[in-house]
C-alpha positions as CSV (number, residue, x, y, z in Angstrom):
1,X,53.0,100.2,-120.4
2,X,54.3,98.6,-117.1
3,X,55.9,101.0,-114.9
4,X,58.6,99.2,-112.3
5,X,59.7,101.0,-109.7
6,X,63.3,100.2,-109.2
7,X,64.2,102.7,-106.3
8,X,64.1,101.2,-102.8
9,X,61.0,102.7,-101.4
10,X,61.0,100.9,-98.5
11,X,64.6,101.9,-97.5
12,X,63.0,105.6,-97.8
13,X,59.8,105.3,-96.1
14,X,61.8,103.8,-93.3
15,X,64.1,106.6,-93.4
16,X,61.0,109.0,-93.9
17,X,59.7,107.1,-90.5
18,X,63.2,107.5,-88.5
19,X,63.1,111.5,-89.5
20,X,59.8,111.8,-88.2
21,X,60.5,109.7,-84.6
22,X,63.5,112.2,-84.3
23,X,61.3,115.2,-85.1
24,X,58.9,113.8,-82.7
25,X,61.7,113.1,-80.1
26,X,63.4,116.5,-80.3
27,X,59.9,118.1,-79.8
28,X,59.2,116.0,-76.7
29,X,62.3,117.1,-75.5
30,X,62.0,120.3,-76.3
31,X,58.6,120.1,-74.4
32,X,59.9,118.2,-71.8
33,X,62.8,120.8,-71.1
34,X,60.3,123.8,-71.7
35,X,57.9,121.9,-68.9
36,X,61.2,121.5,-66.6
37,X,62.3,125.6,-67.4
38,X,58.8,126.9,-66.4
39,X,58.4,124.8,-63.9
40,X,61.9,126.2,-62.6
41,X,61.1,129.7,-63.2
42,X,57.6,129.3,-61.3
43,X,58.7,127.9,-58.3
44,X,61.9,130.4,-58.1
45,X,59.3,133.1,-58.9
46,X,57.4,131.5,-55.9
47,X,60.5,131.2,-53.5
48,X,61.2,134.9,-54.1
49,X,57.7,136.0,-53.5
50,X,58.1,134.3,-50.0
51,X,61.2,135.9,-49.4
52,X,59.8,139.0,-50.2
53,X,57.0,138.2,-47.5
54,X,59.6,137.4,-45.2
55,X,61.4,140.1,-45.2
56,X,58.0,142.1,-45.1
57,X,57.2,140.5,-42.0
58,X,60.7,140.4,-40.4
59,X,60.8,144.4,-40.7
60,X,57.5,144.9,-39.3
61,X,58.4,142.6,-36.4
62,X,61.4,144.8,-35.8
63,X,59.0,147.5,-36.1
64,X,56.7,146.2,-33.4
65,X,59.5,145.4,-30.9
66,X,60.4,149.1,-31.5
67,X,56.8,150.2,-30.6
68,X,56.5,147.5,-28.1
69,X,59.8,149.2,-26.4
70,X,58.7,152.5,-26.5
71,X,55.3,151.4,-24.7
72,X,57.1,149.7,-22.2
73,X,59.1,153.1,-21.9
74,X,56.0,155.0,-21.5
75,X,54.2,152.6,-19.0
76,X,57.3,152.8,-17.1
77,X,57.5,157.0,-16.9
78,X,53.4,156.4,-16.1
79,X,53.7,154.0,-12.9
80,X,57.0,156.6,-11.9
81,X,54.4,159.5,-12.6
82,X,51.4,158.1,-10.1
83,X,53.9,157.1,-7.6
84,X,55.0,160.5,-7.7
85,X,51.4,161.7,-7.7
86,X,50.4,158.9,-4.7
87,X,53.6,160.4,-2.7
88,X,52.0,163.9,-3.0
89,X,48.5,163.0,-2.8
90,X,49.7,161.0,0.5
91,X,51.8,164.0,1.6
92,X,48.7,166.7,0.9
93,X,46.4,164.6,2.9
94,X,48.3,164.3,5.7
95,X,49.6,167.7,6.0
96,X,47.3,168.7,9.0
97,X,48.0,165.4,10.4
98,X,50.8,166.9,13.0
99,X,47.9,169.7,14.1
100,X,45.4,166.8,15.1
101,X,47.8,164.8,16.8
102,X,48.9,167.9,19.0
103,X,45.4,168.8,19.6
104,X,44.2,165.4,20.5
105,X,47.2,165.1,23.0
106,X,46.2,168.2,24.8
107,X,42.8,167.2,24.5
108,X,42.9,163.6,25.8
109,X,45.7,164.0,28.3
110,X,44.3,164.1,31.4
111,X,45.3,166.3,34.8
112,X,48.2,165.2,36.4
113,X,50.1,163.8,33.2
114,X,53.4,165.7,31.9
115,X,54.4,165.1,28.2
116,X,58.0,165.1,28.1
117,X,59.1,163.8,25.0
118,X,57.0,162.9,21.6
119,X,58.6,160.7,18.7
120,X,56.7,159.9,15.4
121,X,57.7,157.1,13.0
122,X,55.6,156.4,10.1
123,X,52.3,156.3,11.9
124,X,53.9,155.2,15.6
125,X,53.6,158.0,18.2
126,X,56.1,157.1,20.9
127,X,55.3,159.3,24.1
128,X,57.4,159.5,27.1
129,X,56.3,161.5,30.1
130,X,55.5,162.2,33.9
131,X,52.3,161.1,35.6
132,X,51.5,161.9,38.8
133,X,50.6,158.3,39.1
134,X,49.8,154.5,37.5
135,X,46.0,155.5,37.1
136,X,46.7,158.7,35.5
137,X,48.3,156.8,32.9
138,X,45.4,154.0,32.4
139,X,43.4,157.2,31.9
140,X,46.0,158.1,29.2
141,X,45.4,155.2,27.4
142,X,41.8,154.7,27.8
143,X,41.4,158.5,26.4
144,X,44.0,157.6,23.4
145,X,42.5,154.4,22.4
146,X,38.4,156.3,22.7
147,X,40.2,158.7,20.2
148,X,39.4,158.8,16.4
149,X,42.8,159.9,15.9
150,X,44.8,157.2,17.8
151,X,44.5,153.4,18.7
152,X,46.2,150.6,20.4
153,X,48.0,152.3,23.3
154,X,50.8,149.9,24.6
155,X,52.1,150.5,28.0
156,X,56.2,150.0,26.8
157,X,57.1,150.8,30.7
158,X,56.5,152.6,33.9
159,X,58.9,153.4,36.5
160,X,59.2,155.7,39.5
161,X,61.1,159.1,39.2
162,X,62.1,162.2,41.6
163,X,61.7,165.2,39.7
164,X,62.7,168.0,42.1
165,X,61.4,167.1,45.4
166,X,58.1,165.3,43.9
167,X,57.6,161.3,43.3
168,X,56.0,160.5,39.8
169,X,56.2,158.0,37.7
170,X,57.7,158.2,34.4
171,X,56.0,156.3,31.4
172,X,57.0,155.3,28.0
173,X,54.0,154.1,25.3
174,X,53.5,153.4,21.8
175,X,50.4,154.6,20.3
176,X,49.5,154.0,16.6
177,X,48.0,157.0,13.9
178,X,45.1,156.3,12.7
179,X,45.0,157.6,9.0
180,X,42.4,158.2,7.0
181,X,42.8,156.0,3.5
182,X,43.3,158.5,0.1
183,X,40.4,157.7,-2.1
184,X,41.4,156.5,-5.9
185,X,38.9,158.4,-8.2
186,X,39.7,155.4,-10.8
187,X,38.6,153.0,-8.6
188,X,35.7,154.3,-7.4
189,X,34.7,154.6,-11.0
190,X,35.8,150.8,-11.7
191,X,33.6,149.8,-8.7
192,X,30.4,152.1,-9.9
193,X,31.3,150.5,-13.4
194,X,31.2,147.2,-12.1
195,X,27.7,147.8,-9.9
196,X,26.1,148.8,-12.9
């Protein structure tokens, strides 16, 4: 026996085709949107990651500006603190520096010379006196300036005077101090360092 098939097959295989292009079409799209979602969530994972590394390196930086500040602090106390020490060390080495400018007056003024007044400023010696006359005073300054202690004797001015019932001549110089330099322990050792 013949067996006819009267149902429209081909209007069902075309619908069986149209189901499956839409099932195929949602599940691109669903891929699609799931590609687009993850790809979302990775870079927003990403762009928080790098914030958090931001902020990471924003509050170390405030960090190091505080450190940074507080060094500068303490460099600052440490130049005050060898000023302070220079000023002293300056001061202690020049504490007997009065007694050796007395005693290398006395010892290089000659006979005849009267010291009347003696005026230090930093390391000027300004001496006004009485000589007995001009040459007494050359020998003054010759004496000063062959002195370890003193050198460059200027001659500010010379005039006559009457003390009492004598004639001299009154003088006014400048002498300078000669100092002897403080030595820096530090940079001796940077020197020796450097020789080596």
């Amino acid at each position: 026996m013949i067996r006819i098939n009267l149902l429209p097959h081909r209007e069902q295989k075309r619908l069986a085709r149209q189901r499956r292009y839409l099932a195929l079409l949602g599940i691109v799209f669903a891929a699609a949107v799931g590609v687009v979602v993850a790809g979302y969530l990775v870079l927003e994972a990403r762009i928080s990651t790098q914030d958090e590394r931001n902020q990471f390196l924003t509050d170390e930086n405030t960090k190091l500006d505080r450190e940074i500040a507080e060094i500068e602090r303490l460099k600052a106390e440490k130049d005050a603190l060898l000023a302070r020490k220079q000023v002293v060390e300056r001061l202690q080495s020049n504490r007997s520096e009065s007694v050796r400018i007395v005693d290398q007056l006395v010892r290089q003024t000659p006979e005849g010379i009267y010291l009347k007044d003696i005026q230090q400023t930093d390391d000027k010696l300004t001496l006004t006196g009485y000589a007995q006359s001009n040459a007494r005073v050359s020998t003054l300054m010759r004496n000063l300036n062959d002195s370890e202690v003193f050198e460059q004797p200027l001659l500010i001015e010379v005039k006559a005077a009457q003390v009492g019932n004598q004639r001299l001549s009154e003088f006014n110089l400048s002498i300078k101090v000669t100092r002897t330099l403080a030595v820096d322990p530090e940079a001796d050792k940077n020197k020796q360092g450097g020789a080596q």
